[in-house]
C-alpha positions in Angstrom: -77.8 26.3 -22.7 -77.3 28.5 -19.7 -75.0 26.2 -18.0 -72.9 25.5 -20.8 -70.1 27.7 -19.0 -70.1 25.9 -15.9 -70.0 22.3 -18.0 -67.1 23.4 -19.1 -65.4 24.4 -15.8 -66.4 21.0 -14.5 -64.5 19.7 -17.4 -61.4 21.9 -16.8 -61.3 20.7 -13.6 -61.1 17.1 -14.4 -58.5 17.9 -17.2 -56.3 19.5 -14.5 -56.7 16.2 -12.1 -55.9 14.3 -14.8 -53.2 15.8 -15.9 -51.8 15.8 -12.2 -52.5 12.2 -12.3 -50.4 11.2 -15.4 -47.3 13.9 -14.5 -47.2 11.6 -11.4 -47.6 8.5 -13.5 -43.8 7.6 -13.8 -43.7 6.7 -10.2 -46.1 4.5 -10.5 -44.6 2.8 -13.3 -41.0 2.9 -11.5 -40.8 -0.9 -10.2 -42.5 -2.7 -13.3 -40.2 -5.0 -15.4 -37.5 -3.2 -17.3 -38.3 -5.8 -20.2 -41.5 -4.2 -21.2 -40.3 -1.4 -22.0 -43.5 0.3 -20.2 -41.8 4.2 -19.5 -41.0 4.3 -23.0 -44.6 3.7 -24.1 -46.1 5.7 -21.6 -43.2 8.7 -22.6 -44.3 8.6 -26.0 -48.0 8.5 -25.4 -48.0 11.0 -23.2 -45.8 13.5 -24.8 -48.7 13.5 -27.7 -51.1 14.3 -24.7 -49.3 16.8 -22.9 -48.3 18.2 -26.4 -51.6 19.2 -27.8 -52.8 20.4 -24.2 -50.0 22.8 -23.8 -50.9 24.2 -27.5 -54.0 24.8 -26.3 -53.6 26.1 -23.2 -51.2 28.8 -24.6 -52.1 32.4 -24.9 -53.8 33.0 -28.4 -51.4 35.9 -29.7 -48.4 33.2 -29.0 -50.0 30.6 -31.9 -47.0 28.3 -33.7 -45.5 29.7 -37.1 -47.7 28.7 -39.9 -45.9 25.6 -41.8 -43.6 25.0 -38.8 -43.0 21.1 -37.8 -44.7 22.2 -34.3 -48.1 24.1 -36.7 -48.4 20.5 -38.6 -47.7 18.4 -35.6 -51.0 20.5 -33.8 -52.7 20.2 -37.0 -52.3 16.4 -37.6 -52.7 15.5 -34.0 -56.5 17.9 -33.9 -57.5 16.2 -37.2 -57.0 12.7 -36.0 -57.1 13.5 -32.1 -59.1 10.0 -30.8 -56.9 7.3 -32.8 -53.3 9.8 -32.7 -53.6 11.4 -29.2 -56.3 10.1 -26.8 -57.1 6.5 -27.3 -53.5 5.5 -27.2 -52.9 7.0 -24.0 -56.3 6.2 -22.5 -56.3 2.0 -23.6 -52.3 2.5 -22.2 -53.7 3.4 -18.7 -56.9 1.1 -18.3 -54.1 -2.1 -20.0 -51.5 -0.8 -16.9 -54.3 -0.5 -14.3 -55.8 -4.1 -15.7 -51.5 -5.7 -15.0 -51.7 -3.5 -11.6 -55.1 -5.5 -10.5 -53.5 -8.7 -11.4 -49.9 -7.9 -10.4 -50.7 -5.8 -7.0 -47.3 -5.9 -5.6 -45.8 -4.0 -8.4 -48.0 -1.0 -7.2 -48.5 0.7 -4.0 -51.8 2.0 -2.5 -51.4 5.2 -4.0 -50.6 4.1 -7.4 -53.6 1.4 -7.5 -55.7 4.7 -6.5 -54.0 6.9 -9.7 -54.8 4.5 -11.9 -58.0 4.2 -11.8 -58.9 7.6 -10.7 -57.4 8.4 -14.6 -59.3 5.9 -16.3 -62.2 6.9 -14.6 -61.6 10.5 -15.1 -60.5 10.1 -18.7 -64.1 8.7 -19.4 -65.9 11.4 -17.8 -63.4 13.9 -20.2 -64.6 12.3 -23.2 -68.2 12.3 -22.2 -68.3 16.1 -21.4 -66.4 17.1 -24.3 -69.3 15.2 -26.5 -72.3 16.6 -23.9 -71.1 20.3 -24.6 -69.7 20.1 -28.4 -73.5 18.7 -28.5 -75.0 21.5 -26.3 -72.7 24.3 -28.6 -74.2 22.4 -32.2 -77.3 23.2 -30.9 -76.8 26.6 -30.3 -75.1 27.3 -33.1 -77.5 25.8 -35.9 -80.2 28.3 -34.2 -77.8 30.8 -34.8 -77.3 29.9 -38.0 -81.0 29.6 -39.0 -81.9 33.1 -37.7 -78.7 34.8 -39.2 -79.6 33.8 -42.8 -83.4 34.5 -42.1 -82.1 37.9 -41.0 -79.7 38.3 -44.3 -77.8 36.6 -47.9 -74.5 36.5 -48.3 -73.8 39.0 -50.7 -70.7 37.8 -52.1 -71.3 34.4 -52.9 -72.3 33.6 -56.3 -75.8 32.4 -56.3 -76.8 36.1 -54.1 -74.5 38.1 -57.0 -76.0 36.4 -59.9 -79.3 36.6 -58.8 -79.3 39.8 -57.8 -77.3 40.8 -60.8 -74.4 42.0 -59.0 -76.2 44.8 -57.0 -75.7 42.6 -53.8 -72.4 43.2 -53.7 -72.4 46.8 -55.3 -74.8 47.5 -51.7 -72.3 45.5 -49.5 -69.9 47.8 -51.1 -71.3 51.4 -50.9 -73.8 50.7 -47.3 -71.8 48.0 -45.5 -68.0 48.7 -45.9 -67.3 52.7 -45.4 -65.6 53.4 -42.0 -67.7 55.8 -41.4 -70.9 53.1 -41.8 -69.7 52.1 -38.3 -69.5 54.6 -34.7 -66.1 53.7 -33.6 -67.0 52.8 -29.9 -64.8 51.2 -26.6 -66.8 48.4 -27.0 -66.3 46.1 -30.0 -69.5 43.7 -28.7 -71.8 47.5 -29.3 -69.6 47.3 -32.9 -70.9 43.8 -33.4 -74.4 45.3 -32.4 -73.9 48.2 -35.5 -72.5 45.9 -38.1 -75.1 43.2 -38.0 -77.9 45.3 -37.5 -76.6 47.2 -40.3 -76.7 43.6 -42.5 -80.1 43.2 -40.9 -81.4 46.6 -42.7 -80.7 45.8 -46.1 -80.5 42.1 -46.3 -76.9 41.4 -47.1 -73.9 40.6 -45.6 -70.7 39.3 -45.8 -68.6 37.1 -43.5 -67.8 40.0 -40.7 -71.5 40.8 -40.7 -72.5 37.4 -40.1 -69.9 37.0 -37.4 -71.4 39.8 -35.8 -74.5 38.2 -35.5 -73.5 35.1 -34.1 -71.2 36.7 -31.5 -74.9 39.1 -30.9 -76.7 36.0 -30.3 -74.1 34.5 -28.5 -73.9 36.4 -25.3 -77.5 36.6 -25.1 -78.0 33.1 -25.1 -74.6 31.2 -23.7 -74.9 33.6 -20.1 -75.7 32.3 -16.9 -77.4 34.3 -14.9 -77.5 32.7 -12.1 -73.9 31.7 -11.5 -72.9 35.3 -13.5 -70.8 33.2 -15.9 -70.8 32.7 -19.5 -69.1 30.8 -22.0 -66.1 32.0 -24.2 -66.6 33.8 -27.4 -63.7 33.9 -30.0 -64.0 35.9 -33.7 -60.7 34.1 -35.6 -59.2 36.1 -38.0 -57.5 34.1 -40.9 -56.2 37.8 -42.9 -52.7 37.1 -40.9 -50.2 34.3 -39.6 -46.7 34.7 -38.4 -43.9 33.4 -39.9 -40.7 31.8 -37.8 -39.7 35.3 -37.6 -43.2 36.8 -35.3 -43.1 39.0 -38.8 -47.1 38.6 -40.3 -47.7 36.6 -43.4 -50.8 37.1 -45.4 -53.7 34.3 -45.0 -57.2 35.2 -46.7 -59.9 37.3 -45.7 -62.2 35.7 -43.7 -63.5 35.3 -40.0 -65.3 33.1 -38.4 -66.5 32.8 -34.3 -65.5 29.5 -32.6 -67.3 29.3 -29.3 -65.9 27.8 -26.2 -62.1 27.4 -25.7 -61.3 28.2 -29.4 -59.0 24.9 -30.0 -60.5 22.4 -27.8 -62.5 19.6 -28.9 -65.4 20.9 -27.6 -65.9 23.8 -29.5 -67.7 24.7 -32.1 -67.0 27.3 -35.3 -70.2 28.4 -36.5 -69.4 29.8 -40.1 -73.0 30.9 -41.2 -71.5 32.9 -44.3 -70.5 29.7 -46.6 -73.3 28.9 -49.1 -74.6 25.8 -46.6 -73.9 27.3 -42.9 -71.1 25.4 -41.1 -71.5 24.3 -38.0 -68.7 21.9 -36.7 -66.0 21.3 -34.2 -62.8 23.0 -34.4 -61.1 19.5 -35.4 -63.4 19.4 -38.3 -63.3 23.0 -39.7 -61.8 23.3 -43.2 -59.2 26.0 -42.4 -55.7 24.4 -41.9 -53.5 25.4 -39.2 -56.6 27.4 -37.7 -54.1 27.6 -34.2 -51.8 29.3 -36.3 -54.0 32.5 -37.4 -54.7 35.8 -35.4 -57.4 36.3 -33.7 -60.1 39.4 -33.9 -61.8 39.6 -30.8 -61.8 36.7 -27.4 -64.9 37.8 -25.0 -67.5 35.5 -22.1 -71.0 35.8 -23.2 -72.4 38.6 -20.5 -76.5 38.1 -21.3 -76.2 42.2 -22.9 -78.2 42.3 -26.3 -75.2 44.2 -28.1 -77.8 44.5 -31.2 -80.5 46.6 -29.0 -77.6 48.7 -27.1 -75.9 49.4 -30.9 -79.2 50.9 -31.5 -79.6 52.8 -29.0 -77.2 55.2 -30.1 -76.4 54.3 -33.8 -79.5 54.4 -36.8 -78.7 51.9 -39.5 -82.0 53.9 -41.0 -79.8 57.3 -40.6 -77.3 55.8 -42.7 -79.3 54.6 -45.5 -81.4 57.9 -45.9 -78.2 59.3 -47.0 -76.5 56.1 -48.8 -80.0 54.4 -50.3 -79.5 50.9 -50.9 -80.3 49.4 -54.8 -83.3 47.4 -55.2 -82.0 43.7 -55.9 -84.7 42.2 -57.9 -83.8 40.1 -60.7 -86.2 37.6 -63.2 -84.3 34.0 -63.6 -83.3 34.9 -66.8 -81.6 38.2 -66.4 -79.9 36.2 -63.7 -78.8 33.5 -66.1 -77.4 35.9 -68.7 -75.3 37.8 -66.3 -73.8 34.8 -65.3 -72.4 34.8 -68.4 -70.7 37.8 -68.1 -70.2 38.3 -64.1 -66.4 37.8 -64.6 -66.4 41.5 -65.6 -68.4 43.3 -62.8 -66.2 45.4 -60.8 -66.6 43.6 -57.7 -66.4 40.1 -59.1 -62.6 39.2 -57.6 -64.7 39.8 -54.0 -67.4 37.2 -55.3 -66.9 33.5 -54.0 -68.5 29.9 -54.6 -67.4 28.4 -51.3 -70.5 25.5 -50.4 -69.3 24.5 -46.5 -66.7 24.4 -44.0 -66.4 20.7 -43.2 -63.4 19.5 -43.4 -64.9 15.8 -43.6 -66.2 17.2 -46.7 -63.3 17.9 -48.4 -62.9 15.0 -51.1 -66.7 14.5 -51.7 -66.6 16.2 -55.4 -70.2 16.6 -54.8 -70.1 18.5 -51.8 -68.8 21.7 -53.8 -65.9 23.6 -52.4 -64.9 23.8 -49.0 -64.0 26.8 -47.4 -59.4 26.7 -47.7 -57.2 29.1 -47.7 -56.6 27.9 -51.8 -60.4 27.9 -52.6 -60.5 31.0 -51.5 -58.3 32.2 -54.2 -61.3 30.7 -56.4 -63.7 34.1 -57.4 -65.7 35.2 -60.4 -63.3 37.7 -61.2 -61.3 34.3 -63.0 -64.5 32.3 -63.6 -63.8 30.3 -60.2 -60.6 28.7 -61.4 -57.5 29.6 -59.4 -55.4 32.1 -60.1 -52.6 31.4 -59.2 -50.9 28.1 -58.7 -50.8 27.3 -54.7 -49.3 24.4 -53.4 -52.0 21.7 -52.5 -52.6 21.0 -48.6 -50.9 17.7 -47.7 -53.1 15.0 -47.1 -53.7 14.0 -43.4 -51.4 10.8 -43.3 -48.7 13.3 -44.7 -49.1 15.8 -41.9 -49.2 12.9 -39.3 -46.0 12.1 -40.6 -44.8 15.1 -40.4 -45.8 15.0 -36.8 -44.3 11.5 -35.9 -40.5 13.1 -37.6 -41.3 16.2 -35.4 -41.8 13.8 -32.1 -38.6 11.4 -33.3 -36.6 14.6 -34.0 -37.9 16.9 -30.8 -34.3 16.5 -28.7 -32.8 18.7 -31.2 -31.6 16.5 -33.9 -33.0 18.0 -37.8 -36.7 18.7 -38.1 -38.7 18.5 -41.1 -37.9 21.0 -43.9 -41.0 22.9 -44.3 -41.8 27.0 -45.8 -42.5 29.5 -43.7 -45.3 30.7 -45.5 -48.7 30.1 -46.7 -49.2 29.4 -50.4 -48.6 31.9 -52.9 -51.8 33.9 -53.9 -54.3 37.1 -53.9 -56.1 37.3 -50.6 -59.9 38.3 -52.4 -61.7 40.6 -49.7 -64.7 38.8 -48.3 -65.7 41.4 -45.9 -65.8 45.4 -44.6 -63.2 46.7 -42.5 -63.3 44.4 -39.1 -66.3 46.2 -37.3 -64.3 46.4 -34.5 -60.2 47.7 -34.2 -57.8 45.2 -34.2 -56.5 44.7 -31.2 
């Protein structure tokens, strides 16, 4: 997994001769029959292409405004990206290369030579994006695995029934003071302090299991050899901005995506849902994920943040003075507090949220995926919701909304759409970041 960082500069390097390759396109294209209307395809094709690279490409703080016509157009686009984005403009290239072959005086040396340098490079893109969204899977299911070996979710209902509600009443007294934390230059030594923190009394919530993964993260995605490592991203999906820059409220969750955060690519590896998630970015439940803030955007350096947090902060120190509750529970006490865990006092921070697959979504038997409505879902109202948020659209509405953004992008009326996130309570699912925003 070592050279997972330089896989992916090989792959940025292709993108950018690609890119080159279809700017320069047009001329190319410039003496083929008017009649088949060939620039227009390729305009509209390629617009969709550029489109969702320059979205990418842009800094994170400068994400669209959440439920903008440009937010939904990214969204659709991502959630359908091989039959919406890529496959139209890569079967439009290898058709014009196949009419340049059999038409060769429509084409000059140097066109015949950028057409089929971009079907040929557009495979390889395709191929490395699977070889490294592969490579990051495996990582992150390892991750995964030793996270939840390490420590429970506390605020997910199966660990606050069973334990009879002292999971969370521990998250809440050992895990969430400021003061459980040394405030330190170095949010990755933060990381180090709140997971081995989770570590020492065997819960956690969503920022303690993000810590973990980010932990594991740059000991195992660094290269050595070549002094690189690959990217490491803790999204934040508390905030969004409206049209206005001003922040809107999102829920209270965060998750690490690693490799370029919005890229194909990548993988978020949730391990705090009830079954871990670990999936690409295009199939993460979270709508509008280019839209949220962002908590922390590091390369994996090979340090073992865990063993240098240790070094100077005692998770054992702590809990000498702030002694965790014992958690055991018989099956039956556990069933009859069910029964009345709508009144514990930390029940509204209690969630039933079973996976982060967006793929998921509609399979009743999947349970509940992890959205910025079902997160409005806790025991505190017996997991029904609260409050009455618009539903999500469905994908073929959103990549409707995309096609009126592209047909309307020269300035004529765009889609009416609010400028904020569904109404509703944002439960909290986790301490104080373990590191300052920045």
């Amino acid at each position: 997994m070592t050279d997972i960082a330089y896989v992916q500069q090989l792959l940025d390097g292709r993108r950018s001769q690609l890119m080159q390759d279809l700017r320069e396109l047009p001329t190319t294209l410039a003496n083929w029959p008017p009649d088949q209307n060939i620039q227009q395809r390729y305009e509209e094709v390629f617009e969709r292409y550029r489109f969702v690279s320059e979205m990418r490409s842009r800094p994170l703080s400068e994400g669209p405004a959440y439920d903008s016509p440009e937010s939904l157009r990214f969204e659709g686009y991502q959630r359908n990206l091989r039959a919406e984005v890529d496959n139209p403009l890569r079967q439009f290239i290898e058709s014009a290369r196949d009419q340049a072959r059999q038409n060769p005086h429509l084409v000059d040396a140097a066109g015949h030579q950028r057409l089929d340098r971009a079907a040929r490079v557009f495979s390889q893109v395709h191929a490395m994006e699977n070889d490294l969204r592969d490579a990051r899977m495996e990582f992150g299911h390892r991750a995964v695995t030793e996270a939840r070996n390490a420590f429970a979710p506390a605020n997910q209902v199966d660990r606050f029934a069973g334990t009879g509600g002292k999971s969370t009443e521990n998250a809440e007294r050992i895990l969430d003071p400021e003061d459980a934390i040394q405030d330190s230059p170095d949010l990755n030594t933060m990381y180090g302090q709140a997971a081995n923190l989770a570590r020492c009394i065997g819960e956690g919530k969503c920022g303690h299991f993000s810590a973990e993964v980010v932990t594991l993260a740059h000991v195992h995605l660094h290269d050595p050899r070549r002094g690189i490592g690959d990217q490491i991203t803790v999204m934040d999906f508390a905030v969004a901005k409206d049209r206005n820059g001003e922040e809107i409220d999102g829920f209270n969750h965060v998750a690490p995506v690693i490799g370029p955060p919005f890229n194909p690519e990548s993988v978020v590896v949730d391990a705090w849902t009830k079954e871990p998630t670990v999936t690409s970015v295009t199939n993460y439940s979270v709508a509008q994920m280019r839209a949220f803030d962002y908590e922390s955007t590091d390369r994996a350096d090979g340090r073992d943040y865990k063993r240098i947090a240790a070094q100077n902060h005692s998770p054992q120190a702590w809990l000498r003075d702030n002694p965790p509750r014992q958690v055991t529970l018989d099956t039956a006490a556990a069933t009859e507090f069910r029964q009345t865990m709508s009144s514990h006092p930390h029940a509204d921070s209690v969630f039933d949220i079973q996976h982060g697959y967006r793929d998921r979504m509609s399979d009743p038997g999947a349970g509940l995926a992890l959205t910025q409505q079902n997160f409005d879902r806790t025991a505190a109202n017996n997991f029904g919701r609260s409050a009455s948020p618009s539903p999500e659209p469905t994908l073929s509405a959103v990549l409707q909304q995309s096609r009126d953004f592209f047909q309307n992008r020269d300035g004529r009326s765009a889609p009416g759409t609010s400028s904020a996130p569904p109404p509703g309570h944002t439960p909290p699912n986790r301490a104080s970041s373990p590191a300052p925003r920045r």
